[in-house]
C-alpha positions in Angstrom: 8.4 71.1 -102.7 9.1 74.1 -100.0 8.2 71.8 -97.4 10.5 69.0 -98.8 13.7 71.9 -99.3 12.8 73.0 -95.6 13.0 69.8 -94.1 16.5 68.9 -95.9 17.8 72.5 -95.0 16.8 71.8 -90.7 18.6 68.5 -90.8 21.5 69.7 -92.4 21.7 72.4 -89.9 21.7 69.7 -87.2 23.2 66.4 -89.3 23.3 64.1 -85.9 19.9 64.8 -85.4 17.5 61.4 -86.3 14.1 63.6 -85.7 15.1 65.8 -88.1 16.1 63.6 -90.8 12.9 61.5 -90.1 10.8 64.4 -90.9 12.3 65.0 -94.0 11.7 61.5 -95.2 8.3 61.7 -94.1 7.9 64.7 -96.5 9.5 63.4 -99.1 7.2 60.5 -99.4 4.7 62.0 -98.7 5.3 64.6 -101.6 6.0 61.5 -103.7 3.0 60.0 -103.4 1.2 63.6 -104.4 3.7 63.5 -107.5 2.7 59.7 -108.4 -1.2 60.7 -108.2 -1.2 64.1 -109.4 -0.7 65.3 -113.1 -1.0 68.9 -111.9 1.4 68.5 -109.1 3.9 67.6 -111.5 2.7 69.8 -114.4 3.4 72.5 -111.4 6.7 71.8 -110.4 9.7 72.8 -112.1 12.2 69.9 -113.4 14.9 72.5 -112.6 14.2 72.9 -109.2 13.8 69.2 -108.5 17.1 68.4 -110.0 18.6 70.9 -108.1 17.3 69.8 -104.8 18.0 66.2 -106.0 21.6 66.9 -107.0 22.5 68.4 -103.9 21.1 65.4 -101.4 22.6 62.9 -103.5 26.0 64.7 -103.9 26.0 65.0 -99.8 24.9 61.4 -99.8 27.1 60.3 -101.7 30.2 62.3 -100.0 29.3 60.7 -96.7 29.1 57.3 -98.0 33.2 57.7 -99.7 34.1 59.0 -95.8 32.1 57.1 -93.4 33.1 54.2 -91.0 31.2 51.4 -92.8 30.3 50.0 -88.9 28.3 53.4 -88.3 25.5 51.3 -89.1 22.6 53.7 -88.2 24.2 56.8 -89.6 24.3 55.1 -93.1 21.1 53.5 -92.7 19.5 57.6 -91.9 21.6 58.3 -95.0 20.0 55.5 -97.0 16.5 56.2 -95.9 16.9 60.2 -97.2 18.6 59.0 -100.8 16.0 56.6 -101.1 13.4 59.0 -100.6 14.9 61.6 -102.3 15.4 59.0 -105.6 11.5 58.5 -105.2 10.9 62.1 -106.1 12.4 61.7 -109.1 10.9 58.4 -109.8 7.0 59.9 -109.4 8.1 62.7 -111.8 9.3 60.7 -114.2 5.9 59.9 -115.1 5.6 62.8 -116.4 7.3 63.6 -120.1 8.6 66.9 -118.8 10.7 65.4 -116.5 11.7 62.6 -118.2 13.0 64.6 -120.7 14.7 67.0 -118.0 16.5 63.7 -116.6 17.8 62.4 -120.1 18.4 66.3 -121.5 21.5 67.0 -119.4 24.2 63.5 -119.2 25.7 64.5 -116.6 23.1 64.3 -114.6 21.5 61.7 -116.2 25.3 59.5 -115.5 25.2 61.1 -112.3 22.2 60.0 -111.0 23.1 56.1 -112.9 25.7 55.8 -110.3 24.0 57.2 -107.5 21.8 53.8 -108.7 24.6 51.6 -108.4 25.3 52.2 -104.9 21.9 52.5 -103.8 21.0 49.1 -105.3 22.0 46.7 -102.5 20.0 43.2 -102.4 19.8 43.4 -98.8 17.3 46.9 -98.9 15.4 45.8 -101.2 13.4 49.1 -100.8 15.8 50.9 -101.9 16.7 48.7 -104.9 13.2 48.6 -105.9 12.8 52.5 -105.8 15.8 52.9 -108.0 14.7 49.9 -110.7 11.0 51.8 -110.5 13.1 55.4 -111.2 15.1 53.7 -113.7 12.0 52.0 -116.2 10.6 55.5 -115.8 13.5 57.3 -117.7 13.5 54.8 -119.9 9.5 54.7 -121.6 10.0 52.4 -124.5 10.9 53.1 -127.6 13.4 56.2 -125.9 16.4 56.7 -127.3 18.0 56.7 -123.8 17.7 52.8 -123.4 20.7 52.8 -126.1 22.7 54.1 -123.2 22.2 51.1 -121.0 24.2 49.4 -123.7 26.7 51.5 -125.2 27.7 54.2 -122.4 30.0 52.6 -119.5 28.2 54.1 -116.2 24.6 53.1 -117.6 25.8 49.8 -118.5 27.2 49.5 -115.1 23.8 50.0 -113.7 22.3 47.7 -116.3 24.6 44.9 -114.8 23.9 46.1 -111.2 20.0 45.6 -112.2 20.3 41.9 -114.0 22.7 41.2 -110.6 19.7 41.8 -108.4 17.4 39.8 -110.5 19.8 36.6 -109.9 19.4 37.1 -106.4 16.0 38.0 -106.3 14.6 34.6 -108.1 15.9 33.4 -104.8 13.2 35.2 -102.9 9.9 34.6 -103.6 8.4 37.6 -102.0 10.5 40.1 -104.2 9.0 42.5 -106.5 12.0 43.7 -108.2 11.6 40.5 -110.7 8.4 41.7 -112.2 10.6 45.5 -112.4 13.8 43.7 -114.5 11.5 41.8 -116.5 10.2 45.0 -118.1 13.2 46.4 -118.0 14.4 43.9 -120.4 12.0 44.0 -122.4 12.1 47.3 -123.2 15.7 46.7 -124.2 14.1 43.7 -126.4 11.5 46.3 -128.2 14.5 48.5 -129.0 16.2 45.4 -130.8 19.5 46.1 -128.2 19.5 42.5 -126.8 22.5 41.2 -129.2 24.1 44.4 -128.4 24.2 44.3 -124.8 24.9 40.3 -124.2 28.0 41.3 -126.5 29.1 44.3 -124.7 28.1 41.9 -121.4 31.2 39.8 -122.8 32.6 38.4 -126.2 34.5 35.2 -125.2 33.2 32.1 -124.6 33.6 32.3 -121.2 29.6 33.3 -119.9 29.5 35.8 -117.6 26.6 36.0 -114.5 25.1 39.3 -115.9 25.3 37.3 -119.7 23.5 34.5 -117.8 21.2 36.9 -115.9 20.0 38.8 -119.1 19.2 35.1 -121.0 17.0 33.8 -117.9 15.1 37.1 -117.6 15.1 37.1 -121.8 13.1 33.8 -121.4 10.4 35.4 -119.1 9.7 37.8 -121.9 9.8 35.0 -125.0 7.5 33.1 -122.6 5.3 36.3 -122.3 5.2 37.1 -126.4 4.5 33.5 -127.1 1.8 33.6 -124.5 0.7 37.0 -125.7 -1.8 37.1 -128.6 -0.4 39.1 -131.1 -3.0 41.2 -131.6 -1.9 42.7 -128.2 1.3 43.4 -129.2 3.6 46.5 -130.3 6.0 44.1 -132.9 9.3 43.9 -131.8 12.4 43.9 -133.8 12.6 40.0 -133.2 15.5 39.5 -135.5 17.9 41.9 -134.7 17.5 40.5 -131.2 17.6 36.7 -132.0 20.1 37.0 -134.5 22.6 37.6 -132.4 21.5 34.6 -129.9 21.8 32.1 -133.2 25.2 33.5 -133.4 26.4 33.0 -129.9 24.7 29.5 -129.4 26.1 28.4 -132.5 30.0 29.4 -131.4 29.4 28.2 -127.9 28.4 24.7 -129.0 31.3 24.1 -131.0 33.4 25.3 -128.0 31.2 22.9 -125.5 31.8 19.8 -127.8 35.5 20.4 -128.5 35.6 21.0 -124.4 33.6 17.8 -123.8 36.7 16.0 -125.9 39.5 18.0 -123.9 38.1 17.1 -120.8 37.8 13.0 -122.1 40.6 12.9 -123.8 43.5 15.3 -121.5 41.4 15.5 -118.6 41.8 19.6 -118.9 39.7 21.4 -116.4 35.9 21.2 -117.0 34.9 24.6 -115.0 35.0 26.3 -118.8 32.5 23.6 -120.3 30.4 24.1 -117.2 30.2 27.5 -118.0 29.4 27.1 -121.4 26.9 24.7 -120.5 25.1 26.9 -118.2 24.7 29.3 -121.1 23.6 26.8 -123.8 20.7 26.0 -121.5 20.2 29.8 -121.6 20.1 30.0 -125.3 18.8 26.9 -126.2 15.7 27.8 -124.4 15.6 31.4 -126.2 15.7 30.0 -129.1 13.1 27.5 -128.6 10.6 30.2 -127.6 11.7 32.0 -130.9 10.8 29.6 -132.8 7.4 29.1 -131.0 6.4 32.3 -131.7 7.9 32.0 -135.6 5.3 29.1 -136.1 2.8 31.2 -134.5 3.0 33.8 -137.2 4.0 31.9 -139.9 1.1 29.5 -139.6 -1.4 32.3 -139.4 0.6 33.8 -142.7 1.5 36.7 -140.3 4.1 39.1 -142.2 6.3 39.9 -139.2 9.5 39.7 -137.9 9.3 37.1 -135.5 8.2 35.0 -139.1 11.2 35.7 -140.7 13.3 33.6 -137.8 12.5 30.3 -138.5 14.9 30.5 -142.2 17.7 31.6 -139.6 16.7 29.1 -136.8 16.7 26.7 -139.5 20.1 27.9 -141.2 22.9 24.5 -141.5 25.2 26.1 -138.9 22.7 25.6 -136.2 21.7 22.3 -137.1 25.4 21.3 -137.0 26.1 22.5 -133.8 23.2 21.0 -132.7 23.7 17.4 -134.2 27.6 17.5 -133.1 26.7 18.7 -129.6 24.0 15.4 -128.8 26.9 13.6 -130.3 29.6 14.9 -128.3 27.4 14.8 -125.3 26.3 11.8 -125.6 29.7 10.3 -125.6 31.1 12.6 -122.9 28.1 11.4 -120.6 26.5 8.2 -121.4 22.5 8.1 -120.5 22.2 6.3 -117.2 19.1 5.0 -117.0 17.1 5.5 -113.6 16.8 2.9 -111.4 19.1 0.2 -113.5 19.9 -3.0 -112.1 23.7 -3.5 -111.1 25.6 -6.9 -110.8 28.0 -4.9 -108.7 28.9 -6.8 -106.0 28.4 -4.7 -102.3 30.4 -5.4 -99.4 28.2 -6.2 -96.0 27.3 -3.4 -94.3 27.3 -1.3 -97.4 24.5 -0.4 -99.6 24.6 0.7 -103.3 25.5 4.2 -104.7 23.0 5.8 -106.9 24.9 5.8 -109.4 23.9 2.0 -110.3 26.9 1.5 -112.1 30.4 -0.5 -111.2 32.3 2.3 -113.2 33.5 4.8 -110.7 33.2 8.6 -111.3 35.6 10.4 -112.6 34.5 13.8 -111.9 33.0 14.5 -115.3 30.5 16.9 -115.2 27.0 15.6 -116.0 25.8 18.6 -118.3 21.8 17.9 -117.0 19.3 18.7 -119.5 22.0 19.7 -122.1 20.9 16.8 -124.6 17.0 17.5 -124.0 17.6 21.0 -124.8 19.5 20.7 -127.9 16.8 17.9 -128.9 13.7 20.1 -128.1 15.3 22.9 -130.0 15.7 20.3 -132.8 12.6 19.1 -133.1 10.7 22.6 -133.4 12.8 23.5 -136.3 11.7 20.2 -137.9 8.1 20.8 -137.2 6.3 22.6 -140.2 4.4 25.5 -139.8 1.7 24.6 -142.2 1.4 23.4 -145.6 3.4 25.8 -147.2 6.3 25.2 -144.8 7.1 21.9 -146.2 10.0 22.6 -148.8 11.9 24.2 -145.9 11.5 21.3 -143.6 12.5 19.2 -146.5 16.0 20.9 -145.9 16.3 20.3 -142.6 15.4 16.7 -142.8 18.1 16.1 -145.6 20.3 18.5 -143.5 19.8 16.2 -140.4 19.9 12.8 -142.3 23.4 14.3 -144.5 25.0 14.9 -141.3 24.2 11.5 -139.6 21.6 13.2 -137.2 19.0 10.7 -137.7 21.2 8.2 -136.0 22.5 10.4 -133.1 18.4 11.3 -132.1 17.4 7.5 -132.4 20.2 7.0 -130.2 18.6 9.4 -127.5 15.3 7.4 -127.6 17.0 5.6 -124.1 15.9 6.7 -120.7 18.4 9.4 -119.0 18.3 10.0 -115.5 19.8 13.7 -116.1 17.3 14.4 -119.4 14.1 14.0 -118.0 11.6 13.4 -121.2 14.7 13.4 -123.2 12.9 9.9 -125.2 9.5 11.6 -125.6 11.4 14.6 -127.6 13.5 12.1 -129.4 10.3 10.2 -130.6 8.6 13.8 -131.4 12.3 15.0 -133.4 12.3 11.6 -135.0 8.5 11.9 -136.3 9.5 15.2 -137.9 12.7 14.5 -139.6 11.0 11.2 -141.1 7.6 12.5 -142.0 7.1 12.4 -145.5 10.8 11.5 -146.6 11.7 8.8 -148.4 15.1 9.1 -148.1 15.2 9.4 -144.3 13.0 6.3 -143.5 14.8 4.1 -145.9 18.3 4.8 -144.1 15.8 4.1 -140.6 14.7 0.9 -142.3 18.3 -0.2 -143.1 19.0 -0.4 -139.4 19.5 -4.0 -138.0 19.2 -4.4 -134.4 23.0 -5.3 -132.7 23.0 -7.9 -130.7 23.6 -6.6 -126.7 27.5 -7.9 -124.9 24.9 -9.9 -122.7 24.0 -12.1 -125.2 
């Protein structure tokens, strides 16, 4: 560490010079990488002295930045180089409990060094960004209390957002390694049951923010993960104080999508609010499916866990009416088109046909892709049982379903749709559930008399 404080005191003494703040970056890494691979380095250096040498490069760092020309390219970039260095000093410390605790004992610090985050996390430097997500899952090991602050205190949460921005941009890029980083990030955040809490502090209205959106897609990864998981290999997670809030939010969104759908028919309001809603119903829909995966999972092994207890709240009548009167709505709002359908259309010469095989023109509806399949495959795993045992409470969602004229809305989805791919092979597997083994259901099937087409 005296070579590290020696370097940073001969550059300050000479700020313009690039050799000298070279050097210290070299011995800053290089002390890192002792601190990463060395429990008695860090056992032997104080958490005091590193926050102090810390504090006082970032506070410079940070003073330049709020007065610099932003065109002084190589000036800022020196800069960069010594924060990021300096951040990975703190991040190979972490490892260490000491430290950790040193980093979470003192909040101003601990805010401090949040929004010292927040401007060093520019997609562009990805180095830099990755060395401040890497610092950041350090000082929060799971199960710490200090991952409640990158939900309920303002600066934290501002870095939470500045983290799930990253990852939207970073799917983009399939080199990055910051999407593995986020990933674990949230899922720490899903061990500590604090999903609900943050999509809600994220943003309470209908209208679905980025970082909302964000937080879902990198949620999935992690379902995906647990699902994929044995559970043997697991720590059990708090499953439904984090999916609870999901049911909730899906269930309020789709009655705002399907009264949108009929604003947008009807008045032809704006649709860019039911585009947005639809962008996070795909979101939740798939959450929830993955949910309920790993409910069946449990519940067919007669596992006494959390994640069993979801499917009576997956399965409650709320969801299945915002699920029926979604496919309903949507369906109506966007007839199925099948691929590839003859048209009678007549086409000028010279012309050839649209792809949208139809005479109707467009009127700038919004196609909602995948919303039907989604709602349908979410459908059809609630209706599936989960053993013997399960029956009685898929008996409820069948007489649910069939009560609410669902039955007829999924046999009306058995159609090809160019925009729900394998939208008829989940409306035959939904179907087979909500008729197996009641009587009531297949006699209202049976009652159904083929209509005879306009053609004919």
């Amino acid at each position: 560490m005296e070579a590290v404080a020696g370097s940073w005191d001969a550059w300050r003494t000479a700020p313009a010079a690039a050799p000298a703040a070279q050097r210290y970056v070299d011995d800053a890494v290089a002390y890192g990488k002792i601190l990463a691979s060395s429990e008695d380095a860090r056992n032997a250096l104080s958490p005091a002295a590193l926050w102090s040498h810390v504090r006082t490069v970032l506070d410079a760092w940070t003073s330049f930045e709020a007065q610099v020309d932003p065109h002084r390219r190589d000036e800022r970039a020196r800069w960069a180089d010594v924060a990021r260095a300096t951040l990975g000093l703190l991040r190979n410390s972490a490892v260490e409990s000491q430290h950790a605790r040193m980093m979470g004992s003192d909040v101003q610090r601990w805010m401090q060094t949040l929004l010292v985050f927040e401007r060093m996390s520019d997609p562009l430097h990805e180095r830099t960004s990755l060395a401040a997500q890497v610092f950041l899952l350090n000082c929060v090991p799971p199960g710490d209390e200090k991952l409640s602050d990158l939900v309920h205190c303002k600066p934290a949460r501002r870095a939470m957002e500045v983290v799930l921005h990253l990852y939207e941009a970073a799917l983009y890029e399939e080199t990055s390694d910051t999407v593995s980083i986020t990933i674990a990030l949230v899922d720490r955040l899903f061990g500590a049951g604090l999903i609900g809490p943050l999509l809600d502090t994220l943003g309470t209205d209908m209208d679905i923010r980025p970082a909302q959106l964000a937080l879902l897609r990198a949620l999935i990864e992690c379902l995906h993960q647990h699902v994929q998981t044995p559970p043997a290999d697991q720590v059990e997670a708090p499953w439904v104080a984090n999916v609870r809030p999901l049911i909730d939010r899906a269930v309020a969104l789709s009655t705002y999508a399907a009264e949108s759908m009929q604003q947008v028919a009807n008045e032809g309001t704006d649709a860019q609010g039911l585009v947005r809603a639809y962008m996070g119903l795909l979101a939740l829909f798939e959450c929830l499916h993955w949910a309920g995966l790993r409910a069946h999972q449990d519940v067919t092994a007669a596992r006494t866990t959390e994640a069993a207890a979801l499917l009576p709240l997956l399965r409650e009548p709320a969801v299945l009416g915002a699920c029926i009167e979604l496919l309903r709505q949507a369906r109506s709002f966007y007839p199925p088109k099948a691929p590839f359908a003859p048209t009678s259309a007549s086409v000028p010469e010279g012309h050839a046909q649209s792809a949208l095989h139809t005479k109707e023109p467009d009127d700038g509806r919004p196609g909602l892709p995948r919303l039907k399949r989604s709602a349908l495959q979410l459908l059809g795993t609630l209706s599936f049982p989960a053993g013997s045992h399960d029956r009685p409470a898929v008996r409820d969602v069948q007489d649910r379903v069939r009560e609410l004229g669902g039955l007829i809305d999924v046999l009306s989805l058995t159609a090809l749709d160019e925009l729900n791919p394998y939208i008829r092979e989940h409306a035959v597997f939904a179907l087979r559930n909500l008729l197996e083994q009641n009587a009531a259901s297949q006699a209202l099937v049976k009652e159904l008399q083929p209509m005879p087409s306009s053609g004919s």
